[in-house]
KETISE-136950 format. One record per residue (C-alpha): x, z, y. Coordinates in steps of 0.5 Angstrom, whole numbers, padded with zeros to 4 digits, always signed. Layout:
<node u="X" w="Z" v="Y"/>
...
//
This chain:
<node u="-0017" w="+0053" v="+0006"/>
<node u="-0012" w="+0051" v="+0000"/>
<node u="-0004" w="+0050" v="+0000"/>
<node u="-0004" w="+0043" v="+0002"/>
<node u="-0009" w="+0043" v="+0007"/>
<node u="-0006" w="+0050" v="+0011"/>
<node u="+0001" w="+0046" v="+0009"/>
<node u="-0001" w="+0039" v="+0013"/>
<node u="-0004" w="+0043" v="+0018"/>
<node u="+0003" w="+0047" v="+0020"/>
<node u="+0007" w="+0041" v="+0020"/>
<node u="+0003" w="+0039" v="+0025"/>
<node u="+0003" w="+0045" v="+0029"/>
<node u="+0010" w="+0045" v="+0028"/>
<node u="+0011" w="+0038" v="+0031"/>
<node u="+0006" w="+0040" v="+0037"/>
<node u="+0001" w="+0035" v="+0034"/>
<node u="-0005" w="+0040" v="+0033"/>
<node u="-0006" w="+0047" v="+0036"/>
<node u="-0008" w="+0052" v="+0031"/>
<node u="-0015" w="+0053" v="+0030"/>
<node u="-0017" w="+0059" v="+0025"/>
<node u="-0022" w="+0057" v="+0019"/>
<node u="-0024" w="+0050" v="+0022"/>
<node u="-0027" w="+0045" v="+0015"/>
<node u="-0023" w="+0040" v="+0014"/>
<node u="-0028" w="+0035" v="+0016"/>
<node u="-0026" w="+0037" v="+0023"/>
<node u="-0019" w="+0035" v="+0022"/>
<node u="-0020" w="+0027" v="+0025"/>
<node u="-0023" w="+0030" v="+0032"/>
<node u="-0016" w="+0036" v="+0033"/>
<node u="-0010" w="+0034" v="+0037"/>
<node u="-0006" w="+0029" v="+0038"/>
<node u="-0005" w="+0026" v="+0032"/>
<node u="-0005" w="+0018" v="+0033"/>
<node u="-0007" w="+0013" v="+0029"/>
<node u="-0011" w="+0017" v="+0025"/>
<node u="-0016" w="+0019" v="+0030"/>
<node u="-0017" w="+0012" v="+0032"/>
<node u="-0020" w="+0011" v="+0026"/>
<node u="-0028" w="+0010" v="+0024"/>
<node u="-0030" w="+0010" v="+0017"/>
<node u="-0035" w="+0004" v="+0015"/>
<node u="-0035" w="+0006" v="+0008"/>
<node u="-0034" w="+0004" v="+0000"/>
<node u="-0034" w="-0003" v="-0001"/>
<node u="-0031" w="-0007" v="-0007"/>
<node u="-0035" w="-0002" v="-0012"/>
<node u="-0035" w="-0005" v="-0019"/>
<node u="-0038" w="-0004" v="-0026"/>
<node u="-0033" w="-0003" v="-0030"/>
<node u="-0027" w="-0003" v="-0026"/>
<node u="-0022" w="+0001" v="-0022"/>
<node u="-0021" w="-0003" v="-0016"/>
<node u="-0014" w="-0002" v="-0012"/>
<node u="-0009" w="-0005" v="-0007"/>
<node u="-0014" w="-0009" v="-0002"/>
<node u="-0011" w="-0014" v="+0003"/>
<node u="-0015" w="-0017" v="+0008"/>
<node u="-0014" w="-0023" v="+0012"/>
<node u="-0019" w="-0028" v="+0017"/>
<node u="-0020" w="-0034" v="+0014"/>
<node u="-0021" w="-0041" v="+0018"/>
<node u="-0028" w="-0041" v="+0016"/>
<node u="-0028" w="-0034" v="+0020"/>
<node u="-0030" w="-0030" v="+0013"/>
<node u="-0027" w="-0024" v="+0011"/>
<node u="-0022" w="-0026" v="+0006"/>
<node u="-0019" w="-0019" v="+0001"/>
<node u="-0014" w="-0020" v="-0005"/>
<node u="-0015" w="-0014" v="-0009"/>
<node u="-0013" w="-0011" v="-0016"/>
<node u="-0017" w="-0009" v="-0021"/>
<node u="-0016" w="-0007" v="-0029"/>
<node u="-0022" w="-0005" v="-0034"/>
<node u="-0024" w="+0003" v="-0034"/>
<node u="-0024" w="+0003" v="-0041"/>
<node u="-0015" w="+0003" v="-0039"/>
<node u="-0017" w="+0010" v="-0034"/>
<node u="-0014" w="+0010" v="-0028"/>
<node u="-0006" w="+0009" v="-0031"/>
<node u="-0009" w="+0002" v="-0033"/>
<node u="-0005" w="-0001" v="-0027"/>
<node u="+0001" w="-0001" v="-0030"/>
<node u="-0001" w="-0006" v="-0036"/>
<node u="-0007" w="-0009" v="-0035"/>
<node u="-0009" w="-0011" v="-0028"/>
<node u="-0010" w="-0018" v="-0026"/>
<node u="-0011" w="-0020" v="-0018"/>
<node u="-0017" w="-0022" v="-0016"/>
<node u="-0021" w="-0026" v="-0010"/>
<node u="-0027" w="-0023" v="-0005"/>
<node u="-0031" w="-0025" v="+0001"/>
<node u="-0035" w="-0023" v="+0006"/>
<node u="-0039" w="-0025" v="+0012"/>
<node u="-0036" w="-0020" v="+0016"/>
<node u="-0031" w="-0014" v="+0016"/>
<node u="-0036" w="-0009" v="+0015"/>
<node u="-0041" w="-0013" v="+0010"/>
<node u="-0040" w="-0013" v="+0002"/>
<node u="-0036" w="-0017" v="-0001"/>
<node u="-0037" w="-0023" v="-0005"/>
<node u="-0034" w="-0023" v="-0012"/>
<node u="-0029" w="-0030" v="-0012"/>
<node u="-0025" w="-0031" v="-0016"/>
<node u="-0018" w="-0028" v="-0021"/>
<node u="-0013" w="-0031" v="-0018"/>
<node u="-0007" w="-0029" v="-0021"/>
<node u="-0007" w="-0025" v="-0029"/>
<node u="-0002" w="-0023" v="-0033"/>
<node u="+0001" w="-0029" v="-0037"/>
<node u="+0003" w="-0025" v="-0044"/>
<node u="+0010" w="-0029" v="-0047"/>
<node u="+0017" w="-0028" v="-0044"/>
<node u="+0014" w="-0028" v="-0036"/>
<node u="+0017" w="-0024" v="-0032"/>
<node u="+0009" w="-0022" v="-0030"/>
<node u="+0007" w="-0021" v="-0037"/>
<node u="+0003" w="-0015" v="-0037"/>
<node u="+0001" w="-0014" v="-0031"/>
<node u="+0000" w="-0017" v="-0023"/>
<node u="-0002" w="-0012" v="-0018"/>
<node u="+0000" w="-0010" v="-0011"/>
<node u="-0003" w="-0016" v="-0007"/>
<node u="-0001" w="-0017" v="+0000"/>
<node u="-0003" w="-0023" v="+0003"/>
<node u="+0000" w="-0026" v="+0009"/>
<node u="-0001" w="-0033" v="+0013"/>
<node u="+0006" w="-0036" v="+0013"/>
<node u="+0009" w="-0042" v="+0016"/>
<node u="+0001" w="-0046" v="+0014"/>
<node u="+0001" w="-0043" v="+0009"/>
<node u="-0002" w="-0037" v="+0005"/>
<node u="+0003" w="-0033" v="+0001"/>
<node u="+0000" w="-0028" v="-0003"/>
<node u="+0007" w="-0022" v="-0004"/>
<node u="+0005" w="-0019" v="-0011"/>
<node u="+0009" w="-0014" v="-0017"/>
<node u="+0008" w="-0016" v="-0025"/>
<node u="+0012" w="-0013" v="-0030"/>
<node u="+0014" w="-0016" v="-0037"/>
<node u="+0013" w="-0009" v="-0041"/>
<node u="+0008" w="-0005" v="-0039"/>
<node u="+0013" w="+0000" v="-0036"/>
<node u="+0017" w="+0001" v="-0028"/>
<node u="+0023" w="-0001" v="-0030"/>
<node u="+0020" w="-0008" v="-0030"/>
<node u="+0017" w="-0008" v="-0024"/>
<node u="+0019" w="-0015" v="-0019"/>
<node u="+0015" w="-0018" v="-0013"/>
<node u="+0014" w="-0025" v="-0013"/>
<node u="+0011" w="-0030" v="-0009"/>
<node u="+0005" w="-0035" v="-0010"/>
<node u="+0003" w="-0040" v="-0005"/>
<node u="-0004" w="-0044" v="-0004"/>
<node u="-0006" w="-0049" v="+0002"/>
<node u="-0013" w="-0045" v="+0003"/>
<node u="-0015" w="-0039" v="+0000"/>
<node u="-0019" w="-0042" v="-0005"/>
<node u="-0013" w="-0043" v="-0009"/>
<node u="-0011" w="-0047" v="-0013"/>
<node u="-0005" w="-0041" v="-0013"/>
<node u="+0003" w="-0044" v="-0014"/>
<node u="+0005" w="-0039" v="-0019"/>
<node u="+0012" w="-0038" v="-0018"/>
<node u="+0017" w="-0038" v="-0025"/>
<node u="+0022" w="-0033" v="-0023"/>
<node u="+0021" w="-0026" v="-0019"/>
<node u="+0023" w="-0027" v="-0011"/>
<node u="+0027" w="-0020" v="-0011"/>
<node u="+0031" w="-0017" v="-0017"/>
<node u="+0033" w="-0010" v="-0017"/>
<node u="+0040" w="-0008" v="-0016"/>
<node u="+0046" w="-0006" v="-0019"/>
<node u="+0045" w="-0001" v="-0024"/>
<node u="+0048" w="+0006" v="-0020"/>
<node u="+0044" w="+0003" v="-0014"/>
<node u="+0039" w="+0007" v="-0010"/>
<node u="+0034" w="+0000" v="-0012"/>
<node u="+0036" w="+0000" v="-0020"/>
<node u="+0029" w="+0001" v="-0022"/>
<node u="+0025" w="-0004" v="-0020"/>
<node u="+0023" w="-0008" v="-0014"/>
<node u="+0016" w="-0007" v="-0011"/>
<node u="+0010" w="-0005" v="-0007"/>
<node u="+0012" w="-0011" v="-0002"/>
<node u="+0010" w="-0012" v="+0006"/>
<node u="+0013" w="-0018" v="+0009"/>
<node u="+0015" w="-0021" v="+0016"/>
<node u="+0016" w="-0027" v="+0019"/>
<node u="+0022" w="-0024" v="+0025"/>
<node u="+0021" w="-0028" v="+0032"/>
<node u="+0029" w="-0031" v="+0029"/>
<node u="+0026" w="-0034" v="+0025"/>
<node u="+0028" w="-0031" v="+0018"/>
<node u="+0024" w="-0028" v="+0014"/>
<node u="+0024" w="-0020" v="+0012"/>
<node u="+0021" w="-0017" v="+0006"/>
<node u="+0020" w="-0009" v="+0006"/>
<node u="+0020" w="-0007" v="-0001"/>
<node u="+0020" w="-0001" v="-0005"/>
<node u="+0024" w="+0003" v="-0010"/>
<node u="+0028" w="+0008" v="-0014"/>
<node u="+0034" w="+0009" v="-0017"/>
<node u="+0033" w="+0010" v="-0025"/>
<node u="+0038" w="+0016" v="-0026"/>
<node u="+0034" w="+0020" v="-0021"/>
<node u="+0027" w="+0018" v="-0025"/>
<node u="+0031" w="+0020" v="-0032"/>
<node u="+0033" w="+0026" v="-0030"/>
<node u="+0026" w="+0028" v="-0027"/>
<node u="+0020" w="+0027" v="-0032"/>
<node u="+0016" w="+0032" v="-0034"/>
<node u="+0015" w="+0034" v="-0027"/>
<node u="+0009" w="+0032" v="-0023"/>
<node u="+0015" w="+0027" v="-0017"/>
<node u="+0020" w="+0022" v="-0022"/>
<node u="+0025" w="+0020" v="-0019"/>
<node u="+0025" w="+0018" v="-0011"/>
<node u="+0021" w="+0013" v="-0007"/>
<node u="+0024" w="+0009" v="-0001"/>
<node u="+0024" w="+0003" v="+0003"/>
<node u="+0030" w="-0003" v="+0004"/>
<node u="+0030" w="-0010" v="+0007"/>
<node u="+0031" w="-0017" v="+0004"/>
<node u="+0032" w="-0022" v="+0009"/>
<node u="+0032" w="-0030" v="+0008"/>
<node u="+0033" w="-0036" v="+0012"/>
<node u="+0027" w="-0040" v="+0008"/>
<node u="+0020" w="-0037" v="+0006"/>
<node u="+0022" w="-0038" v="-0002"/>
<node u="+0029" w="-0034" v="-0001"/>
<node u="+0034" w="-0033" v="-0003"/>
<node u="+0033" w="-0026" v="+0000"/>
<node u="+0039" w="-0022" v="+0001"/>
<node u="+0038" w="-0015" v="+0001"/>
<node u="+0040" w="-0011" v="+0008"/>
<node u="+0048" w="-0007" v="+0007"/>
<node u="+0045" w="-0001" v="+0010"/>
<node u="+0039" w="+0000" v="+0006"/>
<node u="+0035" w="+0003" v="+0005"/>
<node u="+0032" w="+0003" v="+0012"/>
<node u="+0027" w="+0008" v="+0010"/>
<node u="+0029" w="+0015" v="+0006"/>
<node u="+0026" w="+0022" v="+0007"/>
<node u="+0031" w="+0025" v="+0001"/>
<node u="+0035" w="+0028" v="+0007"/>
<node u="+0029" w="+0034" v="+0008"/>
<node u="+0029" w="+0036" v="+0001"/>
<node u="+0023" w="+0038" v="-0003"/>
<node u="+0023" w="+0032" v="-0007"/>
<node u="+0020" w="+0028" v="+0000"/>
<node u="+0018" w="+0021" v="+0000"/>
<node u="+0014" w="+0016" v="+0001"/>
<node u="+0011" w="+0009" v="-0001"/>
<node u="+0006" w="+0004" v="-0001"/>
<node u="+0008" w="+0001" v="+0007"/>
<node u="+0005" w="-0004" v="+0011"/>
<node u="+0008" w="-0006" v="+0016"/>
<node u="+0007" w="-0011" v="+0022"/>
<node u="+0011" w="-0013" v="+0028"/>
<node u="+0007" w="-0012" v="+0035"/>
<node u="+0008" w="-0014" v="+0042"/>
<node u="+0014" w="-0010" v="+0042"/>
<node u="+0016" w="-0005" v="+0036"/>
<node u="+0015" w="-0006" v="+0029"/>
<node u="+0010" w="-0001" v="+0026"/>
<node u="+0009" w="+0002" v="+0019"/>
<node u="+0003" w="+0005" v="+0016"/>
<node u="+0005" w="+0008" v="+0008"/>
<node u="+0002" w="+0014" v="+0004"/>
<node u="+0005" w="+0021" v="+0005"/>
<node u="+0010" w="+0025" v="-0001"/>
<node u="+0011" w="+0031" v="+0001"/>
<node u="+0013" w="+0030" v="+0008"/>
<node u="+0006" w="+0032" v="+0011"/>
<node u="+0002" w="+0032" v="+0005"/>
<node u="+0001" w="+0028" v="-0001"/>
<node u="-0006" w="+0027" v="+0001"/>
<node u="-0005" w="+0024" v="+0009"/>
<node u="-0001" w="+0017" v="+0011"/>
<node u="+0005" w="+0016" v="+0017"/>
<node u="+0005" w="+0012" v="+0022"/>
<node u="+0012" w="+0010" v="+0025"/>
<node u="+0015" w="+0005" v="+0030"/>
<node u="+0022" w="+0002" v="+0030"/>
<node u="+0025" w="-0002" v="+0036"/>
<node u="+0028" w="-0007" v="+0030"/>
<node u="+0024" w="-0007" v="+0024"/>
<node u="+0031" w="-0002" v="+0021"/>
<node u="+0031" w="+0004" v="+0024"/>
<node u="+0025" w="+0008" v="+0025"/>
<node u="+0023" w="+0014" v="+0029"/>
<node u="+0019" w="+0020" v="+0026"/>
<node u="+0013" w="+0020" v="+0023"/>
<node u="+0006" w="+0022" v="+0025"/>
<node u="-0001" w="+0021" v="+0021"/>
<node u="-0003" w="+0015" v="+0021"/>
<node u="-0009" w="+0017" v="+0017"/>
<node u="-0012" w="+0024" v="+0014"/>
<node u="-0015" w="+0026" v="+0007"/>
<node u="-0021" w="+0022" v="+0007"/>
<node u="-0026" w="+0027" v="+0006"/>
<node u="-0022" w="+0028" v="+0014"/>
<node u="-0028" w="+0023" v="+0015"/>
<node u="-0034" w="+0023" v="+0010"/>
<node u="-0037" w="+0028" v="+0006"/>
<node u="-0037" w="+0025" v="-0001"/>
<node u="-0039" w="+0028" v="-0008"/>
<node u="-0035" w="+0033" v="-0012"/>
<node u="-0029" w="+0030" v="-0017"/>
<node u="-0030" w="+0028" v="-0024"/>
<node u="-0025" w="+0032" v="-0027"/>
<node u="-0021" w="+0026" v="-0030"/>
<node u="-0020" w="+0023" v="-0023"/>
<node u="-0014" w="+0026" v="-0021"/>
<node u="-0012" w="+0023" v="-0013"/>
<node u="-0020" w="+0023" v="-0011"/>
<node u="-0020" w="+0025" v="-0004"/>
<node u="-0013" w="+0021" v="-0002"/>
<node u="-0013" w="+0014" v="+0001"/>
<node u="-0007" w="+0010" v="-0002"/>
<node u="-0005" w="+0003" v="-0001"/>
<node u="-0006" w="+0002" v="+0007"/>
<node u="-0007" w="-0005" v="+0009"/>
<node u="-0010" w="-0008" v="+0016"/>
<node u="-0014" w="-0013" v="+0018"/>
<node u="-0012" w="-0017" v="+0024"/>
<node u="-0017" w="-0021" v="+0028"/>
<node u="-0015" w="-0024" v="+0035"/>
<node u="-0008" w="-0022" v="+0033"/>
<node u="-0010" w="-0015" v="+0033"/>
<node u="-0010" w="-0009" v="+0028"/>
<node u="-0019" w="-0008" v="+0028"/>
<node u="-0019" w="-0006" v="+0021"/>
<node u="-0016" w="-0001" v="+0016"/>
<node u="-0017" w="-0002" v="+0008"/>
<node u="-0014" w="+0002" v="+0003"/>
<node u="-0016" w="+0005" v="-0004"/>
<node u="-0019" w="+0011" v="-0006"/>
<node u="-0021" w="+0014" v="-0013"/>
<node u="-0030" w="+0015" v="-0014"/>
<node u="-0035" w="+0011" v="-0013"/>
<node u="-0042" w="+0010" v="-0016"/>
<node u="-0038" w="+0009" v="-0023"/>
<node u="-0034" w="+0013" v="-0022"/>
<node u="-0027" w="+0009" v="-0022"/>
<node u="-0025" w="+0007" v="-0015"/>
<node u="-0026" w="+0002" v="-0009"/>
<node u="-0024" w="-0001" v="-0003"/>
<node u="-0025" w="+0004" v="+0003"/>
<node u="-0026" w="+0001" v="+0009"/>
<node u="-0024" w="+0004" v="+0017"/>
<node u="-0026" w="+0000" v="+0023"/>
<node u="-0019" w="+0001" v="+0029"/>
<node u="-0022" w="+0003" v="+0035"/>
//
């Protein structure tokens, strides 16, 4: 057992989630205890497997033609896994079912070049059906760099496109000094039974992330809110963010990569662990308004947790860890986990997909 697995399972014993067992494998953990979510799920496996590229960020949504639609990132392999940063553009696939292989569609939205606040590069996709609407939720940037890093918005009547490319970003970043002063990312998007409209977003205070390279965690990632009164903003940022902060229980604890979903009665998230539990797990959370929420618990183990898959090419330095978490509804309820994980047959990475029992 190695430092981060004897680390996961002791917070677990800790927050009576697990009993401890001695010498157990780690493919045993998605059968031990009462861990929630993540024992709920069911691994269907890779899809998405791309000569070429790495392919990250998978955003499902049913469509009216009752196919699986995915909005995903993909950037060149020759860029190696930091590529998403400077050269990824967001692309269209379809499939007959949740569980069958995808059909390349189409690039939806790629980086403009020139004085475009997505110059460089459009990532994160998270595609939501709004208003009659499709509303495709992204982040570019301008230089290649964090530091530019916005979400915009680009709507379509049908998910075939065409996409109406917004000129501006949606959100911007705070003032500097402001725990948000960095950037502007990594969205997750609500339509609140109000009626307003609310955009989780992520981000870091640049003081913080200066201060911190060279080691292996910059800066500290948490979530605010922004809400509006129209789908196309202004959104205006909530006082009391961020909504979501894990700095208070030290160790540099963090997290990012949130989706989150409003149920019958509680607002749920689902996001990548940095530190709390481990860096290779999810969380899950509840919150009664979307604001403050409860204690977490694993919304999903290592995926070798679930699979047995070959040893890591030394050049993929996340492999084993699901990032990007997004889920498929179908009649209204969540059927299906999709997120990203590093491997495959080329040796990139790809979706990888979860049936929710």
């Amino acid at each position: 057992m190695n430092r981060k697995e004897f680390l996961y399972r002791t917070s677990l014993f800790s927050a009576g989630l697990m009993m401890p067992v001695i010498g157990f494998s780690a493919s045993e953990i998605a059968g031990t205890g009462n861990t929630g979510f993540a024992d709920r799920l069911v691994p269907i496996g890779r899809r998405l497997q791309m000569d070429g590229y790495y392919v990250w960020c998978n955003s499902p949504i049913e469509g009216p033609d009752g196919k699986i639609h995915v909005f995903f990132s993909r950037w060149p392999a020759k860029e190696s896994m930091s590529g998403w940063i400077h050269d990824s553009e967001i692309c269209h696939a379809v499939a007959d079912n949740p569980e069958a292989p995808f059909r390349f569609v189409s690039v939806v939205l790629a980086p403009r070049g020139g004085d475009h606040w997505d110059a460089t590069t459009c990532h994160n996709p998270h595609i939501r059906y709004v208003d009659g609407k499709y509303c495709l939720f992204f982040m570019g940037n301008s230089n290649g760099k964090t530091n530019t890093k916005r979400i915009g918005l680009a709507t379509a009547s049908s998910l075939y496109g065409p996409w109406k490319r917004p000129d501006d970003p949606l959100l911007e970043a705070g003032e500097p000094g402001a725990w948000d002063d960095h950037c502007t990312t990594n969205p997750s998007f609500v339509k609140h039974p109000n009626g307003e409209y609310w955009l989780f977003y992520k981000s870091w205070n640049t003081g913080e992330y200066e201060r911190a390279k060279g080691k292996a965690v910059r800066g500290n990632r948490k979530y605010g809110l922004a809400v509006a009164k129209q789908l196309q903003g202004p959104y205006v940022k909530y006082e009391g963010n961020p909504v979501v902060d894990f700095s208070v229980r030290g160790g540099n604890a963090q997290f990012e990569d949130a989706f989150i979903w409003l149920g019958k009665d509680k607002f749920r998230m689902l996001a990548r662990d940095m530190g709390v539990f481990s860096d290779d797990v999810g969380l899950y959370m509840e919150s009664e308004d979307g604001i403050h929420w409860e204690e977490p618990s694993p919304g999903y183990h290592p995926l070798k947790a679930y699979v047995t898959e070959p040893p890591a090419p030394s050049y993929l330095k996340r492999y084993g860890r699901l990032e990007r978490p997004q889920v498929l509804f179908v009649n209204g309820k969540p059927a299906y986990l999709f997120t990203a994980a590093q491997g495959g047959k080329y040796g990139t990475s790809t979706s990888f997909v979860f049936k929710i029992k």
